[in-house]
N, C-alpha and C positions, 0 to 999 in steps of 0.2 A: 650774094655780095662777096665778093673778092678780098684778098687781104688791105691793097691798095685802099679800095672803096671801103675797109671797116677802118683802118686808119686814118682817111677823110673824117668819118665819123663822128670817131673818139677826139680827136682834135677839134674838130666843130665844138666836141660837147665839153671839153675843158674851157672853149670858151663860153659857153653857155652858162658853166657854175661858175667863172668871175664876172660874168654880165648881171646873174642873180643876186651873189656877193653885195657886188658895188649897191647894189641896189637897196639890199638891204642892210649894210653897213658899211656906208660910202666913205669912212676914214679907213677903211682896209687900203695896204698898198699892196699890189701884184706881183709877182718876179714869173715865173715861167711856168705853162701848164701842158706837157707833150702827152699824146697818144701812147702808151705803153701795151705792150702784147697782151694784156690779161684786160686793160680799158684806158683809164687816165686819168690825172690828175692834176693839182694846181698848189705851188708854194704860194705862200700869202703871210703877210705879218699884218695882222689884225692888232684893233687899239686895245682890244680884251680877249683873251684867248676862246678859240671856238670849240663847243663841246657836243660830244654825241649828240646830247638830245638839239642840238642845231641843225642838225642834217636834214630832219623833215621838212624842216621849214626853207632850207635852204630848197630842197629836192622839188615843193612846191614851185617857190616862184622859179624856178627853172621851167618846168612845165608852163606856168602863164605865157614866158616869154615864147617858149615852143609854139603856145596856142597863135600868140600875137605875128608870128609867119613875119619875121622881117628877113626881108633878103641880107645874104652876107655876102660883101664885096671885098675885093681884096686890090689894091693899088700899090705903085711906089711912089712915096713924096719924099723930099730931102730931108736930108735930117737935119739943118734947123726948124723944118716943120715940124720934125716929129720930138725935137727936145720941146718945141712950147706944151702941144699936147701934151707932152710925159714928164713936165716941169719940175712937178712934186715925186717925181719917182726914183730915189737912185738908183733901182736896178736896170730900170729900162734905158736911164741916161747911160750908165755902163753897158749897155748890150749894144745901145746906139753905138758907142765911139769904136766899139770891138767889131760892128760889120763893115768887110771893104765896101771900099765905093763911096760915092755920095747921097745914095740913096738906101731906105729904108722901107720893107713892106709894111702897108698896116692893112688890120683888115674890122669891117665896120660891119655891127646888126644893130637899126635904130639906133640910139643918142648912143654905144656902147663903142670903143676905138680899141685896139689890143694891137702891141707891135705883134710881126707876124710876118713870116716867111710863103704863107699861102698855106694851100689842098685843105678846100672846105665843103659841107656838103653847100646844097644853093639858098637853104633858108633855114631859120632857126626850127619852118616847122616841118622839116626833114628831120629831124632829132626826138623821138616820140619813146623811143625804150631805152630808158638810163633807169640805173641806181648807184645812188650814194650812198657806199659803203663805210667806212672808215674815219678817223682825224689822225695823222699821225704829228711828231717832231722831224726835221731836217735842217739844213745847212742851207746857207746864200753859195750854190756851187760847190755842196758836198765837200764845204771844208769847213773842220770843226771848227776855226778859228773864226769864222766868220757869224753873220747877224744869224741869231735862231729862228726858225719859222717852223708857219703850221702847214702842213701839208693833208689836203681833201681829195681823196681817191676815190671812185665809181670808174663802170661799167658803162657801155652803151651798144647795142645792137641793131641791128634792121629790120626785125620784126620781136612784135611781142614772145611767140614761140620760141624763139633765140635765145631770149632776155629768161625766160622762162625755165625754160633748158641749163640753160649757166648757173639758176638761183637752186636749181634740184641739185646739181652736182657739186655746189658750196656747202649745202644740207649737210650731202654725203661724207662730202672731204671734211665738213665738220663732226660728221660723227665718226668718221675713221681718223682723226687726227692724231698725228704719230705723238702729241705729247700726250692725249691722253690715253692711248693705247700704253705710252710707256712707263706711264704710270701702274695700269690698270695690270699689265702684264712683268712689272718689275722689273724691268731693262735699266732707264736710266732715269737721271733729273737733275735736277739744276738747286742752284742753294746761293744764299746771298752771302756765302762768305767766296765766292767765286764765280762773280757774274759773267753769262758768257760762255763760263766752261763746264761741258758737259762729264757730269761724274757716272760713271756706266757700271752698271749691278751684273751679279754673275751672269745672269740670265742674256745678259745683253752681251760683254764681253764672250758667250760661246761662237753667239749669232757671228760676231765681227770678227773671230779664231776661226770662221767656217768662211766666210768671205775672204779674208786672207789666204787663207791655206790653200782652197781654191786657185786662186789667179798665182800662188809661188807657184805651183805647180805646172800651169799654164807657161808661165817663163821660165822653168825649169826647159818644159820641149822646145819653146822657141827660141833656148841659148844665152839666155840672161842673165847676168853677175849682179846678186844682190849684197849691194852696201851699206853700210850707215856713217853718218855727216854728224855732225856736232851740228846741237841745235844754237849754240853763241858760237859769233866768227865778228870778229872786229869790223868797224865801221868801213873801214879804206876799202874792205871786199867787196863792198856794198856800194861803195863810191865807183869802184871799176866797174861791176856787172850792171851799172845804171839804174840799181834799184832804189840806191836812196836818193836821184835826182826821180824818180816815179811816182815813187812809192814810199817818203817818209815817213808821210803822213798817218799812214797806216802801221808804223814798225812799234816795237820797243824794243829801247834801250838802255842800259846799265852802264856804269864806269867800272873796271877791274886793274887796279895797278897802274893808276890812273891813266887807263887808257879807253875807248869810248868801247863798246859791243852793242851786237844787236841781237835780239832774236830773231832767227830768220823765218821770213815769213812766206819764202820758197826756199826747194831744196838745190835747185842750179846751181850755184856757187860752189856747194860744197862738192857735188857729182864731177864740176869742171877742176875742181883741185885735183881729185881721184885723178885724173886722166892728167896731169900734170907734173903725175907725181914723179916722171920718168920716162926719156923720150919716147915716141912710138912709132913703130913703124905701119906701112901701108899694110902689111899682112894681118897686123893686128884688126886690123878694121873689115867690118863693123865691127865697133869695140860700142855693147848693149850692157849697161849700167841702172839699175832696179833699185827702188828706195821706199820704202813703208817710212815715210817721214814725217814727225810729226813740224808741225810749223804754227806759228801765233799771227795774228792779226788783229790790230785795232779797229774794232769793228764798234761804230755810233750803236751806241744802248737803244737808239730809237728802234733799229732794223734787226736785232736779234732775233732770234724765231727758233727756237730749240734745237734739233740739230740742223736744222737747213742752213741756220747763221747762226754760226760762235767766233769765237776767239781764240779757240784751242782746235786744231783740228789735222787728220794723220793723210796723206800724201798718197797715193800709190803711183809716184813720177817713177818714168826710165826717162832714161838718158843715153838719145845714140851717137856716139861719136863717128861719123863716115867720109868717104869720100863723096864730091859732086855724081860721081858715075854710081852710086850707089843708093843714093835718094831716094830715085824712087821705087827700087823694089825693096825697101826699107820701108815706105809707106807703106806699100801694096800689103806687105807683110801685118804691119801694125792694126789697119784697118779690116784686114781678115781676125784678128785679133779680138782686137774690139768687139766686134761684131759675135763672134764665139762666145765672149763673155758674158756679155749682153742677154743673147738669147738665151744662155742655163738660169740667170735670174727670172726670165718669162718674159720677158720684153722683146720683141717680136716687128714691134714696128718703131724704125727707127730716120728719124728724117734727116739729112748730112744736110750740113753749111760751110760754105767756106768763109771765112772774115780775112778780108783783105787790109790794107796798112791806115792804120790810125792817126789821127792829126798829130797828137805827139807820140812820135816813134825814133827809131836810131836805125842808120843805115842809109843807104843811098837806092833811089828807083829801080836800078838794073838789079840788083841784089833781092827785093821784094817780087819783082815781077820773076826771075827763076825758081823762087821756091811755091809762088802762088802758084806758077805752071805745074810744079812738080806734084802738086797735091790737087791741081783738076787733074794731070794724065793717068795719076793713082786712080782716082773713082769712074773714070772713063775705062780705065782697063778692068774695073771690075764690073762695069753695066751698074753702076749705083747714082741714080738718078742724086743732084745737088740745090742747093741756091747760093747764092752769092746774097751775103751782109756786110756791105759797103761800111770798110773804119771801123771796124769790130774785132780787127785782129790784136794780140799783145806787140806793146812797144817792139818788139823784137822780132818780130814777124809773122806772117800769115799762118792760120791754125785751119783745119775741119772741123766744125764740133756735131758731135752726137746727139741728138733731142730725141731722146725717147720717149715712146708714148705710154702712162701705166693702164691699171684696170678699168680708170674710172673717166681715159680721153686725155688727161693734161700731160700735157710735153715739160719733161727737164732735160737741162744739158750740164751734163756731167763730164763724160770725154773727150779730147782734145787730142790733136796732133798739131805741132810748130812746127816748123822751118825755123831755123835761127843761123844764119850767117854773121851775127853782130859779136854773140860773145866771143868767139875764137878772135875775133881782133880786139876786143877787149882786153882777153887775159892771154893774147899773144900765144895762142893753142898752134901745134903745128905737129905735121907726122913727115916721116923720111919716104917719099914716093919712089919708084922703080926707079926713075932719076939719078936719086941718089939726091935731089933737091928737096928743101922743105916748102910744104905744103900746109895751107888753113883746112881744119876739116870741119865739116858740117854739122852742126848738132839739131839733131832732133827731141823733143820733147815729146811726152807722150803720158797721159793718165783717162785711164777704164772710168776705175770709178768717180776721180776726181777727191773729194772728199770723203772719207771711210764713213765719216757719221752722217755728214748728208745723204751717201747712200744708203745706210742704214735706215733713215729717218721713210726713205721716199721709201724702198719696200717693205717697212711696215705697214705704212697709207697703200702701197698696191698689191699687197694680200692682207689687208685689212685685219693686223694682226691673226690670222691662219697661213703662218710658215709653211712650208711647202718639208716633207717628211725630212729630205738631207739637208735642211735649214734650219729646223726648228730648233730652241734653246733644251727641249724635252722633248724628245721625240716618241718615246714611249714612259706610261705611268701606269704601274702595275697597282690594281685595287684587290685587296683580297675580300671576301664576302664574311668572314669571322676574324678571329685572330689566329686560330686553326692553320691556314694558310700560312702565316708570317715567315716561317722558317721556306716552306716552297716558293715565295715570293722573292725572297732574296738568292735564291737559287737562282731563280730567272733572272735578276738584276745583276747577277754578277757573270751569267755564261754574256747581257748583252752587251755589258760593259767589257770584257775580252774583246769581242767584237767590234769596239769603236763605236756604241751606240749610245745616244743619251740617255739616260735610264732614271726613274725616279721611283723610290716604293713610297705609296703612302699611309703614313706612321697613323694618322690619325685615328679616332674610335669611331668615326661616322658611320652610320648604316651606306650601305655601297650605293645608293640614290643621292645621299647626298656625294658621295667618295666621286661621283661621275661628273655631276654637276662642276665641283670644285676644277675636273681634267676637263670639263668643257667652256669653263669661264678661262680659265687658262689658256685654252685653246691648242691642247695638245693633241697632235694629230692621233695617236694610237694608244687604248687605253686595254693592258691586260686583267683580264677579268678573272679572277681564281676563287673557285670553292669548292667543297668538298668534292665534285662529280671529277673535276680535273685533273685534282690531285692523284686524286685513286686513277687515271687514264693517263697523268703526265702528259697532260694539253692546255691549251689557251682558248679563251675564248678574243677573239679579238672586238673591239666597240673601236668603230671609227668616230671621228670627231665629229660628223655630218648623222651620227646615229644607224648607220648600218653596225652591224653585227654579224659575225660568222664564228661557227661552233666547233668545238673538240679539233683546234689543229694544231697539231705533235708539235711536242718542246722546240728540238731541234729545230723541225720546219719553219716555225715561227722566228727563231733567231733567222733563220737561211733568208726568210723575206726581208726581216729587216736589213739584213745586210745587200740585200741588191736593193732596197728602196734606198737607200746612203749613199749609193752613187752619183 
């Protein structure tokens, strides 16, 4: 089955769970149920709210109707036919007046009517492998000000095996899941006096110092000026860069001297000051601008999800300021880039999209269509197979984004590159061309990781809390075998700590079975092993994490390994 054809699917089967629904609590009213990448789902404001234990029975009568095989048709009728059928509905009347035309799709299985744009399978008993998953909270159109609803999320596949397949690797991702690894392994956690935002433990903050450090270093070779932006900048910034006609909804803000602020919930603004600060010329350009920025987001308590969704979260934008004739080997650069980084976390397979111009955007069609070109001629020129995701681009223009695949098969997208022709006539940005004339210059956008803790969050779940050696928070844990040892332990702890090595002794009185255990719940890749035989040889034994072992190898040597495994 094809993407297309699993999209059919899940669509079918969002109508299948309000055809169940109605049926079985026919004063629910419906608002919209789409096909989503992972399955689909259905808002709905029900007369009493619906709970877990509802699912099975929901899950059931979906099945009867699957058995009952009614063909699903799909027509256009006018929409005063489709206001009588959807009489009682205000969302459907609203979605009716909002489609052009005069007509309206609907589409029919047995006595059951659902407005609808079409791509269905042919009968309800084409639809045989679903599960319902989940109840969540949502918005009438994702605005908090609007009616609350319940939201019924599931799964649906083309064969049992498929369905099967998907429920093992939710097992998985549920036993490797990054909040409880970061619990388990003392990274970070969350607290109700700060919901949303993620408070990060040493342990964790190393992990994120090794990630950072990393990619400065990376833009250090390829030429890039790292800044920092004030996280408040007044509303009027926000009214020019078009993010609070976007994006208000999502900001916050303060009054200060009674004037309004916001915190910003990107870093653009402040990068395009930077470059503002003082005319520039065409030499200067590419003028590459780097930002570790932290930015806030009001993000619905419903969709929170540890680090993958907060409220608080650190940036690693650049910002290219260029000429047109410079575009695209500005891409070509960025996405080699990308790609480099990528693969030192182990991510390896990685799938490009382009998202082209969104219903609501800023800028005029000739301006979207030069940078969309500029960013297929990029991946053409590097042989990097694409797809195109029609209206997925940011208001401001067309992006690539990265989906990487981790250990366990699921795709995230993290990285991105823009094209943005919009702001520089926004904040009226210009450089002095060979001319002697002023010129708009181009800005690129560009983030690796995307969110520092989301990425954090995702390779803990794709090395299953076991860091990789120049990763890990402890990379080595010296156990001594008596107390005998103690003073030659901290020996070692201190040549590997010279070294730039993580290093921990442990203090404890445990017998060295338990001292091992303790480094392998931990999940510290390399455990120095010392007692009496070593000491008198001045050697390690070393115990890997996976339980190999190797014997008598010299002080020094052992520091030497660690230090090329830190690479």
């Amino acid at each position: 089955m094809d993407s297309k054809q699993l999209e059919q699917l899940r669509h079918s089967a969002a109508h299948l769970l309000a055809h169940a629904v109605i049926e079985l609590y026919p004063d629910t009213i419906l608002t919209i149920g789409p096909a989503t990448p992972e399955g689909f789902f259905y808002d709905m404001l029900p007369k009493h709210n619906f709970k877990e234990e509802d699912l099975p029975k929901i899950e059931a009568r979906m099945h009867e109707i699957s058995k009952k095989n009614y063909p699903i048709t799909h027509t256009q009728i006018p929409k005063d036919e489709a206001r009588k059928i959807f009489v009682g509905n205000p969302y459907k009347l609203e979605l009716i007046d909002q489609i052009p035309g005069q007509t309206v799709g609907l589409s029919q299985q047995g006595n059951f009517y659902d407005l609808c744009r079409g791509g269905h399978v042919e009968s309800t008993g084409d639809i045989k492998h679903f599960k319902l998953q989940n109840i969540s909270g949502s918005y009438w159109r994702a605005d908090r000000s609007a009616q609350a609803l319940q939201r019924i999320s599931g799964t649906a596949f083309g064969t049992a095996q498929e369905l099967a397949d998907y429920e093992k690797r939710k097992e998985e991702a549920a036993l490797y899941d990054h909040r409880r690894l970061g619990k388990l392994l003392d990274l970070f956690s969350f607290r109700d006096e700060g919901v949303g935002f993620a408070f990060i433990h040493p342990k964790g903050k190393r992990i994120l110092n090794v990630i950072v450090d990393y990619l400065r270093k990376q833009l250090q070779k390829n030429d890039f000026e790292e800044i920092q932006t004030p996280i408040l900048l007044n509303d009027e910034l926000w009214k020019t860069s078009g993010h609070y006609a976007h994006y208000k909804d999502n900001m916050y803000f303060c009054t200060i001297d009674e004037r309004q602020y916001a915190v910003k919930p990107m870093n653009c603004p402040g990068a395009i000051l930077v470059y503002k600060d003082h005319p520039r010329s065409y030499r200067e350009l590419p003028l590459r601008l780097a930002e570790f920025g932290l930015v806030h987001r009001h993000e619905l308590s419903g969709v929170l999800q540890g680090l993958f969704r907060v409220r608080a979260f650190t940036q690693d934008d650049a910002h290219i300021f260029c000429t047109p004739d410079q575009i695209e080997s500005e891409i070509i650069s960025m996405i080699t880039l990308n790609m480099k980084v990528l693969e030192k976390f182990g991510f390896n397979d990685i799938n490009i999209a382009i998202a082209t111009r969104p219903e609501k955007s800023m800028g005029n069609d000739d301006l979207w269509k030069k940078g969309t070109d500029a960013l297929m001629n990029a991946l053409k020129h590097l042989n990097l197979p694409y797809t195109v995701n029609e209206g997925d681009g940011a208001f401001y223009g067309p992006k690539i984004e990265f989906n990487m695949k981790d250990s366990m098969g699921r795709l995230w997208q993290c990285g991105t590159i823009q094209v943005d022709f919009c702001q520089s006539e926004n904040f009226d940005l210009s450089y002095i061309a060979p001319s002697g004339a002023k010129e708009r210059p181009v800005i690129l956008h560009r983030v690796i990781y995307g969110s520092l803790e989301r990425f954090f969050g995702i390779l803990i779940e794709h090395y299953k809390g076991n860091f990789p050696f120049w990763l890990a928070p402890v990379q080595v844990k010296v156990l001594t075998i008596t107390d005998d040892q103690k003073e030659f332990a901290h020996k070692l702890a201190a040549l590997l700590k010279e070294n730039d090595v993580r290093v921990e002794v442990d203090e404890t009185s445990d017998p060295i079975s338990g001292k091992i255990k303790t480094a392998q719940t931990e999940k510290v890749p390399w455990m120095a092993v010392l007692g009496k035989k070593e000491v008198e040889n001045n050697t390690v034994t070393l115990r890997n994490h996976d339980g190999k072992q190797e014997f008598a190898i010299p002080f020094d040597a052992f520091t030497a390994r660690a230090v090329e495994a830190n690479k």
